[in-house]
Structures are given as structure tokens and as C-alpha cells.
BALOBA-1460 file (C-alpha; in Angstrom, 3 decimals):
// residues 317
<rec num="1" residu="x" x="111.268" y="110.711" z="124.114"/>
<rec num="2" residu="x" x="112.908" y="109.913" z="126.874"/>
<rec num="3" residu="x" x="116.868" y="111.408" z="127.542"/>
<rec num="4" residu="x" x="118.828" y="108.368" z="127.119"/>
<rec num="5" residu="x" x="116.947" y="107.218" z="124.059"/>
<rec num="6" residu="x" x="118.324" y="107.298" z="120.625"/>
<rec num="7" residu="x" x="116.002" y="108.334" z="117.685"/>
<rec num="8" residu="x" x="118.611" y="106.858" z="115.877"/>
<rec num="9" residu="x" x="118.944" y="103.398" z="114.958"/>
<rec num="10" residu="x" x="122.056" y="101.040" z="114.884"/>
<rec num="11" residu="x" x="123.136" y="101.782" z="111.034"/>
<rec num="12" residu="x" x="122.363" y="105.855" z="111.470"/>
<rec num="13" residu="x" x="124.334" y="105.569" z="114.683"/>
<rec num="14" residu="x" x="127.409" y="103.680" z="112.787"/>
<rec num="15" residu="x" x="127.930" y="105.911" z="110.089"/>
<rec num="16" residu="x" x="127.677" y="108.535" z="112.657"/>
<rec num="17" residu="x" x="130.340" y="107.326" z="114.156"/>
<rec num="18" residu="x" x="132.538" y="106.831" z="111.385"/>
<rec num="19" residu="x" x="132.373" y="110.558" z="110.272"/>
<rec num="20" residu="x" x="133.073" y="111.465" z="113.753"/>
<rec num="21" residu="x" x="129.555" y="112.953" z="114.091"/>
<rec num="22" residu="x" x="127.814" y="110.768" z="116.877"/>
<rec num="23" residu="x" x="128.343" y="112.897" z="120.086"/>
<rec num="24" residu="x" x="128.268" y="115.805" z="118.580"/>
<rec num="25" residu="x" x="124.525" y="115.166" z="117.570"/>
<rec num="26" residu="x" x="123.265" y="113.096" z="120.243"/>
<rec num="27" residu="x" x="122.014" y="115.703" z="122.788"/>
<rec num="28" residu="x" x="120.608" y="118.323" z="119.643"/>
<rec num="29" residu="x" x="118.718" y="114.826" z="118.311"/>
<rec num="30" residu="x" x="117.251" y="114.457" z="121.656"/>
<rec num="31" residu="x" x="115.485" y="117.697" z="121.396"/>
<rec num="32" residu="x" x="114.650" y="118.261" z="117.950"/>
<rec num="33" residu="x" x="113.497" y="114.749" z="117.347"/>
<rec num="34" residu="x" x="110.441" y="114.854" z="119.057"/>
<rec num="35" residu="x" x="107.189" y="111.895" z="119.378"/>
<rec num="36" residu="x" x="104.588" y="114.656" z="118.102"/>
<rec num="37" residu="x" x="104.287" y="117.902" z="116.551"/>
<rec num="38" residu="x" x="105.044" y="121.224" z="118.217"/>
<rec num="39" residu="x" x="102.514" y="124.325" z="117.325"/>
<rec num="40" residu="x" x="105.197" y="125.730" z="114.626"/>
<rec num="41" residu="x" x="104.858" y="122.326" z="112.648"/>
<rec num="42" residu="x" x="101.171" y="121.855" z="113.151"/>
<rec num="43" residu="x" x="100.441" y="125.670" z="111.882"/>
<rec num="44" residu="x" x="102.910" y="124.650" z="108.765"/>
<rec num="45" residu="x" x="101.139" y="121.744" z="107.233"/>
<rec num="46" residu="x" x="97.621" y="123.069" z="106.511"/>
<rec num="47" residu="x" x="99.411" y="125.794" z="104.109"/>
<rec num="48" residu="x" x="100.980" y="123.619" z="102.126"/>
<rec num="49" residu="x" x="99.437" y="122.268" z="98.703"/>
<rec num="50" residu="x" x="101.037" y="119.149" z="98.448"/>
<rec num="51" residu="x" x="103.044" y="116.687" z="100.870"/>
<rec num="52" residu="x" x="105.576" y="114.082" z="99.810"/>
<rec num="53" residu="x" x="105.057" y="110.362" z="101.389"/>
<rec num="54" residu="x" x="107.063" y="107.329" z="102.018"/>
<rec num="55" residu="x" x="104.972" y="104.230" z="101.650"/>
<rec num="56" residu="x" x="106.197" y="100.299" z="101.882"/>
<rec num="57" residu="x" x="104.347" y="98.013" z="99.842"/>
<rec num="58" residu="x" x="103.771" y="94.384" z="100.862"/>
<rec num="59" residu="x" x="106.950" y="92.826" z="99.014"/>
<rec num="60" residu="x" x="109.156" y="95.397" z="100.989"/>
<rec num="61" residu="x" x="109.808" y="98.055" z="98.640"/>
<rec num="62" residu="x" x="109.684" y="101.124" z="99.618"/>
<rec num="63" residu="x" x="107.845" y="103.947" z="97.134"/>
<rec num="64" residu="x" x="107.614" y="108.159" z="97.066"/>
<rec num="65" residu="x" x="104.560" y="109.653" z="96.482"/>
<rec num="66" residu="x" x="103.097" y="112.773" z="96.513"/>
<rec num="67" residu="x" x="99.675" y="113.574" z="97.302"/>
<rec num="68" residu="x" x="98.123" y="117.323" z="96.641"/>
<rec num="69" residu="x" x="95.239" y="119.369" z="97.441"/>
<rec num="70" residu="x" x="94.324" y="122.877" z="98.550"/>
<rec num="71" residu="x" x="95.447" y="124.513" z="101.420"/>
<rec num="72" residu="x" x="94.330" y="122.557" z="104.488"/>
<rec num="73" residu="x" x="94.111" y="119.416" z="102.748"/>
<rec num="74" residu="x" x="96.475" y="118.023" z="105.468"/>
<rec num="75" residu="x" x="96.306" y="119.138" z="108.940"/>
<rec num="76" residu="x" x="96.621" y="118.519" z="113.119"/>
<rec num="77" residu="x" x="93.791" y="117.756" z="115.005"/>
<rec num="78" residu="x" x="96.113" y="117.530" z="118.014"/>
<rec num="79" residu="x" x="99.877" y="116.698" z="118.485"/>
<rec num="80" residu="x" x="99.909" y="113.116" z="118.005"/>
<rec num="81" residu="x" x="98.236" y="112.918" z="114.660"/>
<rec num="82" residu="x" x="98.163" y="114.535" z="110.764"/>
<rec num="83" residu="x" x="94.877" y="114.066" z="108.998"/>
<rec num="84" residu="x" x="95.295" y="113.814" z="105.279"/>
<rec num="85" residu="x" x="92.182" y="114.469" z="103.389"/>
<rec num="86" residu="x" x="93.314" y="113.532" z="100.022"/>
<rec num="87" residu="x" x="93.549" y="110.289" z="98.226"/>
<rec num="88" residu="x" x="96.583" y="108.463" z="96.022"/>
<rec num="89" residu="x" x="95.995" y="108.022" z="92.390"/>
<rec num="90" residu="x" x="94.497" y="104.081" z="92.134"/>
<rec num="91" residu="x" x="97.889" y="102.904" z="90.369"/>
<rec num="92" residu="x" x="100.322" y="104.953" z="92.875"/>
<rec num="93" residu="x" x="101.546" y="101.811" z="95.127"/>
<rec num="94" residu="x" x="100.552" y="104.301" z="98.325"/>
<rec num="95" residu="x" x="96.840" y="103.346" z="97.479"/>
<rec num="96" residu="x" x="97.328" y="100.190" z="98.118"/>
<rec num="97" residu="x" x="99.716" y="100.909" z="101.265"/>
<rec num="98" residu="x" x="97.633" y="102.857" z="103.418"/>
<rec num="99" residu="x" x="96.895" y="99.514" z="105.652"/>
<rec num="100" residu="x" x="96.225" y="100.083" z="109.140"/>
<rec num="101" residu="x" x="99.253" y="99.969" z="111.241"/>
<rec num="102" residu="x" x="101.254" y="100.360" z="108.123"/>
<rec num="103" residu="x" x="104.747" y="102.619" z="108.577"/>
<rec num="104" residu="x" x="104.558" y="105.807" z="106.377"/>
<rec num="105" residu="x" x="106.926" y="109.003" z="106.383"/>
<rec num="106" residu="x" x="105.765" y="112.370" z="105.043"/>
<rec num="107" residu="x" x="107.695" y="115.156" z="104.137"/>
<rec num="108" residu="x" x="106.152" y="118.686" z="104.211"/>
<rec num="109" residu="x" x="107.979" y="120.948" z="101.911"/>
<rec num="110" residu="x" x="107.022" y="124.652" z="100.764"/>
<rec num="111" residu="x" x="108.711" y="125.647" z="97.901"/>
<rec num="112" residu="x" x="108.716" y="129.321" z="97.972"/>
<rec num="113" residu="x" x="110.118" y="129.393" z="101.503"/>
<rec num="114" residu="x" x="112.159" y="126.485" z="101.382"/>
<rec num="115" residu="x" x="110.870" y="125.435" z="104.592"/>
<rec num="116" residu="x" x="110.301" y="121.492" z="105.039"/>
<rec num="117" residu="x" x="109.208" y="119.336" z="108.601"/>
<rec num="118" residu="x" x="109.429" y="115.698" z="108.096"/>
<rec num="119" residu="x" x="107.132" y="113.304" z="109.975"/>
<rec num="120" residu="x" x="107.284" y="109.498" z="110.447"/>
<rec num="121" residu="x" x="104.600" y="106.847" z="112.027"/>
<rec num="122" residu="x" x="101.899" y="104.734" z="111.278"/>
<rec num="123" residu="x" x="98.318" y="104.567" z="109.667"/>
<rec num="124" residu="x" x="95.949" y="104.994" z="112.449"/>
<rec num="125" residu="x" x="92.570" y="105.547" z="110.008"/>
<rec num="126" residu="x" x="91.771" y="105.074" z="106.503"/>
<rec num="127" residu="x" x="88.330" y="105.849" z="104.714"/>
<rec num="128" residu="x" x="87.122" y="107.038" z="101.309"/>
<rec num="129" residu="x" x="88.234" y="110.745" z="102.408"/>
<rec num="130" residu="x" x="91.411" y="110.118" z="103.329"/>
<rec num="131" residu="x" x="94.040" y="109.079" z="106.364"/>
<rec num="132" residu="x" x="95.764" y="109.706" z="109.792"/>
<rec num="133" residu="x" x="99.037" y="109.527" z="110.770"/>
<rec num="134" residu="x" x="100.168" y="108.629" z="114.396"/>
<rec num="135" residu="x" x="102.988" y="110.378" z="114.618"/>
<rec num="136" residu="x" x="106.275" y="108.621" z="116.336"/>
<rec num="137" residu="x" x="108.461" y="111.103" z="114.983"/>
<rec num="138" residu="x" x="108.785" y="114.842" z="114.570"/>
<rec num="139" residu="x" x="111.215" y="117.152" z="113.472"/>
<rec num="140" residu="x" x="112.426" y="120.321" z="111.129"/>
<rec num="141" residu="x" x="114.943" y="120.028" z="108.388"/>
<rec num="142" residu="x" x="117.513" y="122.860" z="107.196"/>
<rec num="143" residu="x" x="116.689" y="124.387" z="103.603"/>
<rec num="144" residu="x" x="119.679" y="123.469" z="101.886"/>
<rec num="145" residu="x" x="119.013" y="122.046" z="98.727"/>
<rec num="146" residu="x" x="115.501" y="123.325" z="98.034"/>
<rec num="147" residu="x" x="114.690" y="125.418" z="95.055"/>
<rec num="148" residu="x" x="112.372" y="127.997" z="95.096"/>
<rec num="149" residu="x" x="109.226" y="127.886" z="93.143"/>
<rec num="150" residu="x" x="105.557" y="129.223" z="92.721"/>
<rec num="151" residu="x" x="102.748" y="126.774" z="91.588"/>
<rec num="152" residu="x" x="99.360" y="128.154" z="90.456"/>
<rec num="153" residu="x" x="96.589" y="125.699" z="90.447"/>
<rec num="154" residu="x" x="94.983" y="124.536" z="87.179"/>
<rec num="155" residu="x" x="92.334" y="122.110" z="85.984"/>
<rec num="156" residu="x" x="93.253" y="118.117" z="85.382"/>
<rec num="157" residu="x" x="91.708" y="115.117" z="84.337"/>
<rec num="158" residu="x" x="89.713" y="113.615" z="86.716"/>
<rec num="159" residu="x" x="91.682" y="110.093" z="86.666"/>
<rec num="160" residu="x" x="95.238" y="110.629" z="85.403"/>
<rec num="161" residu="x" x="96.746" y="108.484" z="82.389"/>
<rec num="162" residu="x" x="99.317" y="105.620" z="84.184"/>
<rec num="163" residu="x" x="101.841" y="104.297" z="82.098"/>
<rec num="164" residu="x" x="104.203" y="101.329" z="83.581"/>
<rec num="165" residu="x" x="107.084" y="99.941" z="82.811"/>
<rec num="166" residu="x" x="110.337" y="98.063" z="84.068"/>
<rec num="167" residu="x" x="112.689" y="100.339" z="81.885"/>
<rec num="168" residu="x" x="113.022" y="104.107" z="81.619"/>
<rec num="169" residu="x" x="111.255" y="105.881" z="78.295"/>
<rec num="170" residu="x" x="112.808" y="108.614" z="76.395"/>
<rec num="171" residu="x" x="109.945" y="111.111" z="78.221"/>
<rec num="172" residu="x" x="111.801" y="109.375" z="81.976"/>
<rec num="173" residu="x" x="115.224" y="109.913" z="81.004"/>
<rec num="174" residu="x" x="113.874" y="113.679" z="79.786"/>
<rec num="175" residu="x" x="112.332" y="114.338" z="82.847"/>
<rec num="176" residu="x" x="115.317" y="113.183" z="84.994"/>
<rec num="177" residu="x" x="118.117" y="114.952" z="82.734"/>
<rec num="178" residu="x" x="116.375" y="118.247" z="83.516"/>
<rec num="179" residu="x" x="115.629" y="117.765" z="87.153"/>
<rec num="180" residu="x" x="116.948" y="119.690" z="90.000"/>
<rec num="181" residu="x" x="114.611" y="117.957" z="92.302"/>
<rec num="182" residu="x" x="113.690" y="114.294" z="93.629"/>
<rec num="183" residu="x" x="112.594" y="112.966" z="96.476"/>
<rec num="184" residu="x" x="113.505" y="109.398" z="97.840"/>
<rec num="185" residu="x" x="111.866" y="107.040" z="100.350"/>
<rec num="186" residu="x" x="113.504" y="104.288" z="102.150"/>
<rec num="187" residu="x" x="112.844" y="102.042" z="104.996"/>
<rec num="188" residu="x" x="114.191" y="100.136" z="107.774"/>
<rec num="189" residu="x" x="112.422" y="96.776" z="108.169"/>
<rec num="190" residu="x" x="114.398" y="95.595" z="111.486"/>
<rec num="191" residu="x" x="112.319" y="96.469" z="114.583"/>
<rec num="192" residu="x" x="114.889" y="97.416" z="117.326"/>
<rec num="193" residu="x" x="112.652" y="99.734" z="119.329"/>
<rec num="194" residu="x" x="109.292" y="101.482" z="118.760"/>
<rec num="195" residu="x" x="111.201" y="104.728" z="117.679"/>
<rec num="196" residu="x" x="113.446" y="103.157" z="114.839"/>
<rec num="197" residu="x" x="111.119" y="100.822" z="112.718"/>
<rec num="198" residu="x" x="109.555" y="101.996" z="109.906"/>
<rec num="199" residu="x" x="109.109" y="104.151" z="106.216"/>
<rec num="200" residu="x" x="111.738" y="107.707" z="105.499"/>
<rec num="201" residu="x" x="110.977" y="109.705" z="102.828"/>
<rec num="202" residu="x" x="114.165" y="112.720" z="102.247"/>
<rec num="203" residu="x" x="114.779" y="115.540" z="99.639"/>
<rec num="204" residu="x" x="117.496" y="115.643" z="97.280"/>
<rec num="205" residu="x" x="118.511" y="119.047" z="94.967"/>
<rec num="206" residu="x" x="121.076" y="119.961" z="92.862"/>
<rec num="207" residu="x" x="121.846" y="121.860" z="89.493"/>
<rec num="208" residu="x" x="119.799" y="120.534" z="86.799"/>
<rec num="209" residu="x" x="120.923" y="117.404" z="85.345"/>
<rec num="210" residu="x" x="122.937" y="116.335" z="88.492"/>
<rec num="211" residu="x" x="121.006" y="113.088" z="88.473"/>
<rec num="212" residu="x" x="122.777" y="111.138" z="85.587"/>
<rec num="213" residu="x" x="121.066" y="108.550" z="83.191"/>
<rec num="214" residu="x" x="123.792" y="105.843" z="82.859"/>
<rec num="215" residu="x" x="121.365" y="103.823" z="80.515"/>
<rec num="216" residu="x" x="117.769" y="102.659" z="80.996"/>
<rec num="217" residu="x" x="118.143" y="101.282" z="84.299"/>
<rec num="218" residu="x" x="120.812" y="103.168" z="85.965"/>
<rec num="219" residu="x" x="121.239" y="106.717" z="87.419"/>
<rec num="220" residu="x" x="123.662" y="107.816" z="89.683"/>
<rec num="221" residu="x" x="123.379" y="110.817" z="91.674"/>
<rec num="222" residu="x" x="125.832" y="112.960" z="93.849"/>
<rec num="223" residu="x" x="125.074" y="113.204" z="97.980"/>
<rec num="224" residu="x" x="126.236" y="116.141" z="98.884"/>
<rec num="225" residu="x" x="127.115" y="117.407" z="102.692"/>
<rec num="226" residu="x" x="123.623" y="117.145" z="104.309"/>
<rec num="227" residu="x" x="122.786" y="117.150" z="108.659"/>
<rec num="228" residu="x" x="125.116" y="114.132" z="109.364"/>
<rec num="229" residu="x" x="121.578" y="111.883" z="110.642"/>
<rec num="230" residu="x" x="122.519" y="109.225" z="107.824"/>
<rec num="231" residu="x" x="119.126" y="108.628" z="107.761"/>
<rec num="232" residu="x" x="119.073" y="107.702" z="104.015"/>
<rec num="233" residu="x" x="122.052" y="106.008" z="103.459"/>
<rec num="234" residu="x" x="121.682" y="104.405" z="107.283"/>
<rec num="235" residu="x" x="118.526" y="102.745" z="106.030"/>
<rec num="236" residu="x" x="120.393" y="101.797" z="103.131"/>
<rec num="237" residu="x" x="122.764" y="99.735" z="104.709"/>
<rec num="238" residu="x" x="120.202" y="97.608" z="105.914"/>
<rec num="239" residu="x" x="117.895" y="97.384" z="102.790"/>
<rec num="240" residu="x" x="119.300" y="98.218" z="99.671"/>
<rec num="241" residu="x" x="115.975" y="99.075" z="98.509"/>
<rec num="242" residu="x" x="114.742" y="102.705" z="97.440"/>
<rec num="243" residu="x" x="111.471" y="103.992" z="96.129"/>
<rec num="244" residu="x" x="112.604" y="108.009" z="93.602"/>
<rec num="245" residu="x" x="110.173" y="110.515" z="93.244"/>
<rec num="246" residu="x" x="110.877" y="112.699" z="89.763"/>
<rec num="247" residu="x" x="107.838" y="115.338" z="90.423"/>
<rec num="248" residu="x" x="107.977" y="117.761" z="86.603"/>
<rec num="249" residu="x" x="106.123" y="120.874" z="87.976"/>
<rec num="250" residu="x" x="106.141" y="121.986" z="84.155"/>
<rec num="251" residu="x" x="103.648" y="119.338" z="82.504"/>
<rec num="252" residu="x" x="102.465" y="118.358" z="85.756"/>
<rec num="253" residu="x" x="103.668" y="114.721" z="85.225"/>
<rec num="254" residu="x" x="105.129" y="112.890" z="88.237"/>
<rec num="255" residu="x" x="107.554" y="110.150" z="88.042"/>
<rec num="256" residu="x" x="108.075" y="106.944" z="90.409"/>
<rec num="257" residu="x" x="110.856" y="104.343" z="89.985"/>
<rec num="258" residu="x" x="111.215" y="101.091" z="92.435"/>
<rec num="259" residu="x" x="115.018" y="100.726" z="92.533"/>
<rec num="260" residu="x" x="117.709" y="98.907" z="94.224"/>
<rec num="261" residu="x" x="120.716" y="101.382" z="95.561"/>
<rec num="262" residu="x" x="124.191" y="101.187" z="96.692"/>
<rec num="263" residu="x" x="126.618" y="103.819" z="98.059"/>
<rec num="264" residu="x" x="129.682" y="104.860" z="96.279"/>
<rec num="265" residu="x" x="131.921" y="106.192" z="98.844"/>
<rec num="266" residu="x" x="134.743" y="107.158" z="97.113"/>
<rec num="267" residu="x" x="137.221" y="106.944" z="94.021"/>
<rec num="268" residu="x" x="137.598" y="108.729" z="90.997"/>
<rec num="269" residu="x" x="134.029" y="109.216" z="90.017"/>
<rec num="270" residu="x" x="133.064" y="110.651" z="93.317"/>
<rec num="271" residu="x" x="135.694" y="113.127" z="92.758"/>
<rec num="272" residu="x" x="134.731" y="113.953" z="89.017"/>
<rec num="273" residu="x" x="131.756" y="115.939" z="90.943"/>
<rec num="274" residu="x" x="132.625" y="118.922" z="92.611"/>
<rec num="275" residu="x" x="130.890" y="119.087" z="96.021"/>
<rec num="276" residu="x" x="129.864" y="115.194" z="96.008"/>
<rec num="277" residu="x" x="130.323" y="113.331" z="99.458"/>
<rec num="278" residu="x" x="129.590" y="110.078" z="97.724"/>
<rec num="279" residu="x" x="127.285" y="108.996" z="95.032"/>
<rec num="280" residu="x" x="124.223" y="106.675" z="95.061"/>
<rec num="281" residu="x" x="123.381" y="104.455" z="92.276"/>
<rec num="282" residu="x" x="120.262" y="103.547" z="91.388"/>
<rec num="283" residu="x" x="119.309" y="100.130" z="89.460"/>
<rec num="284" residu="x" x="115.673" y="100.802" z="88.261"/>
<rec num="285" residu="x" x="113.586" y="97.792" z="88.594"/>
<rec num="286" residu="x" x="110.044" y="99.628" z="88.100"/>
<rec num="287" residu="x" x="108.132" y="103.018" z="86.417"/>
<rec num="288" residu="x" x="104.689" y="104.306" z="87.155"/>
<rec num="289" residu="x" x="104.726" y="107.413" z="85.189"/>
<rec num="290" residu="x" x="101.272" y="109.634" z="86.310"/>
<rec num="291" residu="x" x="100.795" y="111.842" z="82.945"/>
<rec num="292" residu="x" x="99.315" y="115.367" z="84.513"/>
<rec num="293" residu="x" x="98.984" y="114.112" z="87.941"/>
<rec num="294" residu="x" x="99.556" y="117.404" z="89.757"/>
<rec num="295" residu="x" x="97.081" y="119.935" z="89.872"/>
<rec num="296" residu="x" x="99.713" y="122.473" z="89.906"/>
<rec num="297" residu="x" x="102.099" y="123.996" z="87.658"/>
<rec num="298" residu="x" x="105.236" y="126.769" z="87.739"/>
<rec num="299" residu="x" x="106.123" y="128.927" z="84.486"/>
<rec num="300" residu="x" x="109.831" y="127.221" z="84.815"/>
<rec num="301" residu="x" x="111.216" y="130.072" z="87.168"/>
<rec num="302" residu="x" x="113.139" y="128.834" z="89.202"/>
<rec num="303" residu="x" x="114.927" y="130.318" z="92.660"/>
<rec num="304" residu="x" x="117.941" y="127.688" z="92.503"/>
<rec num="305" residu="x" x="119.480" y="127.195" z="96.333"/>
<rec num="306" residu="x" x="122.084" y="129.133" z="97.475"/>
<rec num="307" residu="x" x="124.195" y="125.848" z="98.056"/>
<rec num="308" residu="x" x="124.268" y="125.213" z="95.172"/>
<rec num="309" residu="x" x="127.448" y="127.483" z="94.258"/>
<rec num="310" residu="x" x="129.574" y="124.873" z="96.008"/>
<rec num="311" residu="x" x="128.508" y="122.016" z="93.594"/>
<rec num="312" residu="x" x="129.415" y="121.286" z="90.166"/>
<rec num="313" residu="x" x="128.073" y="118.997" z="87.053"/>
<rec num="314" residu="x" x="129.338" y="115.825" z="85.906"/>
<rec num="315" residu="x" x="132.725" y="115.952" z="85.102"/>
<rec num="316" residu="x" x="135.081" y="113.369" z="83.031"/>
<rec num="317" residu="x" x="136.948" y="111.061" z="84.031"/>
């Protein structure tokens, strides 16, 4: 990256602005935000088990995935590239995404650390064993958030059960009550530059519950004080559309909704939660529930985040 270019684009750099954030992070983005992976990054994938991925599909709308294996499963054959040698579950809309030249994000997270490098670019390759990444950008994310857990690997079907709908079940709104995790994908579709086009895929964690069912196709979930990049709620701004990930590492089962989202910046119901910067409503337009997907589980111990403390649940208002 060059040192007058912006890995920003125009909506990231706006909301920047308007929070008084934009020069302050403009010379630390220039570093950190790099066009490939440094040695830390490339040594961090391989041990992971799982990574989480932001796909488009053709109609636009973005999805989260996540896509496991053992240790090694995804790794760098040289700075410019992640091979993933795994493959999406047929009816998880990243099988059908992984087009050539297509825009994906990947997040690499490791729960017992809380350590997590994020990764945007393209499909370069695609075969039966799996696909490569050309990375266009590279950086490390702070472990706020992130609870701590072990997995320990266990058997699963061979071909998952799939159940779709365009409404959330009793087993989704269960599974979302008692989360303290999800992960969301977004996506700017307006090519400015080479650097800012393309697929994000971010973490979100909070107490559990603090994603709230409003009914069967709303939830609404706090933001709380993050890095200042915007680069959720910047993509957001320009395409209201947003792809949840509601991973259960109890029964295994992994959740994805398609949803359309808007930004609540402020009022009363922002302030009902303590710690909330804004909220973010979700309309749900879409479920793919995978029944066992992961070939993982925890006991249900969980580390909760130390950041936590300064949040709070839903209050009344």
C-alpha cells in the first residue's frame, strides 16, 4: 500500500469523520492494513480449527460461513495467498460463491486466546479440495469481545441435515437468546479503487442474550465501542444488506440468516442498554439452519471477555 492511499473507503472514511476519528487513524491504518500477510499472521492460521468467511452470492447478499477442519486445514503458501483445504456444506450459499474472481473476507479467530487476523480478497483457485485467497487486505484485530472457549473434536454425519426457512423456528430464536457470539458479513458493491471493493466478515460478543428476538423476523443487537474503522456499519450505509452467523458450539448446530439492517443511532432504546453505541436491527429475510455441522464441541464453559463488565442486558423502556 502505498502512503497516501486509504484502505478505507468513502462511507468508513465519513463516519470516521463524524466521530472525530479520521486523522487520528489514518497514519496507524497505513501500517497495519497491509496487501499480504506478515510471518505472525501466516504462522496463526494453520493452528486454527475453523475460520469464519464472508461470501456474496449472485443476487448481492452477502452470507457468514464457517468452514472447519484440523489444524492446518488453512494455511500460507507465501504472503499473497491463504489456501483453504476444506469445503462448504452443499446448501451453505459459500458453495455456490466460491467463483473465480469472486470477493470473500475471512476471519481467523482462536477462541482460547482470543486472538483474531482478518483477511479480505478474491478467489484465485477452486477445485474439489478446496480454495485460495489472493489476499488485498491484511490486518490484526484487538480481542475485545471474544469469549474464551475449548472445542474437542468429535464424530459427525457425513452430510449435515439443512433445514430452510424465511422465518425464525423456536430452535433459531433458542439458539440466538442464549448467544454471546455471532459473526456478521457485509459488503461494499461500489468499486472506488482496487483496495475498497469487496466481501467483510466482523465479530460481535456480548453477555448472553444481548442479541434480542423482537419477533420472527427481527433482532436487534447493541454495537458497542469497537476500533473506530466503521467497517461494518460503513458498508452498511451503502448496502443495507447483512449475511449473521449464530455458530452453537454446544449441539454443534450453526445458524445463517440473510437479513436487511439499519443503524439505530440514538434515542431511548439505545440508552436502555448500558454500554451500547448504537443498535443494529436486523429484518430476517432467510434461514439455513446446518443441524451438527461443526465437528467440534465445548462442555458450555465459558471464559466471558473482560469487556464485558462495562455492558449491560436489555433494559425497559
Amino acid at each position: 500500500m502505498t502512503s497516501d492511499a486509504s484502505p478505507f473507503h468513502a462511507a468508513e472514511l465519513a463516519l470516521q469523520e463524524r466521530f472525530g476519528r479520521r486523522k487520528v487513524l489514518t497514519a496507524p491504518a497505513r501500517r497495519s492494513i497491509r496487501d499480504h500477510l506478515i510471518p505472525q499472521h501466516r504462522e496463526f492460521f494453520p493452528q486454527l480449527p475453523f475460520v469464519v468467511v464472508g461470501s456474496i452470492d449472485a443476487a448481492g447478499q452477502p452470507w457468514a460461513s464457517i468452514v472447519a477442519g484440523s489444524p492446518g486445514f488453512a494455511y500460507s503458501p507465501d504472503p499473497k495467498h491463504l489456501r483453504v483445504e476444506a469445503t462448504p456444506h452443499p446448501q451453505d450459499p459459500l458453495a455456490a460463491n466460491l467463483a473465480l474472481g469472486a470477493p470473500l473476507a475471512l476471519l481467523g479467530i482462536e477462541l482460547p486466546t482470543r486472538r483474531r487476523n482478518r483477511l479480505n480478497g478474491t478467489v484465485e483457485t477452486h477445485d474439489t479440495r478446496g480454495w485460495s485467497v489472493a489476499v488485498t487486505q491484511s490486518y490484526g484485530n484487538c480481542p475485545q469481545y471474544i469469549q474464551s472457549r475449548y472445542l474437542h473434536w468429535v464424530e459427525r454425519a457425513p452430510l449435515p441435515r439443512a433445514v430452510k426457512s424465511n422465518r425464525l423456528s423456536d430452535d433459531d430464536v433458542s439458539l440466538i437468546t442464549r448467544a454471546d457470539t455471532f459473526f456478521i458479513a457485509t459488503s461494499n458493491p461500489h468499486r472506488e479503487d482496487g483496495e475498497s471493493y469487496g466481501a467483510d466478515v466482523s465479530h460481535r460478543g456480548g453477555r448472553p442474550g444481548f442479541v434480542r428476538v423482537d419477533n420472527d423476523s427481527t433482532l436487534t443487537a447493541p454495537d458497542f465501542i469497537g476500533n473506530f474503522f466503521f467497517n461494518t456499519i460503513g458498508n452498511l450505509q451503502v448496502n443495507p444488506r447483512a449475511g449473521l452467523l449464530f455458530p452453537d458450539f454446544v449441539s454443534g448446530d450453526v445458524l445463517l440468516l440473510s437479513t436487511r439492517a439499519g443503524v439505530i443511532w440514538e434515542g431511548d432504546e439505545v440508552q436502555s442498554f448500558s454500554g451500547a453505541q448504537r443498535l443494529l436491527r436486523f429484518t430476517v429475510e432467510g434461514t439455513v439452519r446446518l443441524v451438527g455441522a461443526l465437528p467440534f464441541r465445548s462442555d458450555g464453559s465459558v471464559g466471558f471477555a473482560p469487556e464485558l463488565a462495562r455492558t449491560g442486558i436489555w433494559g425497559t423502556i
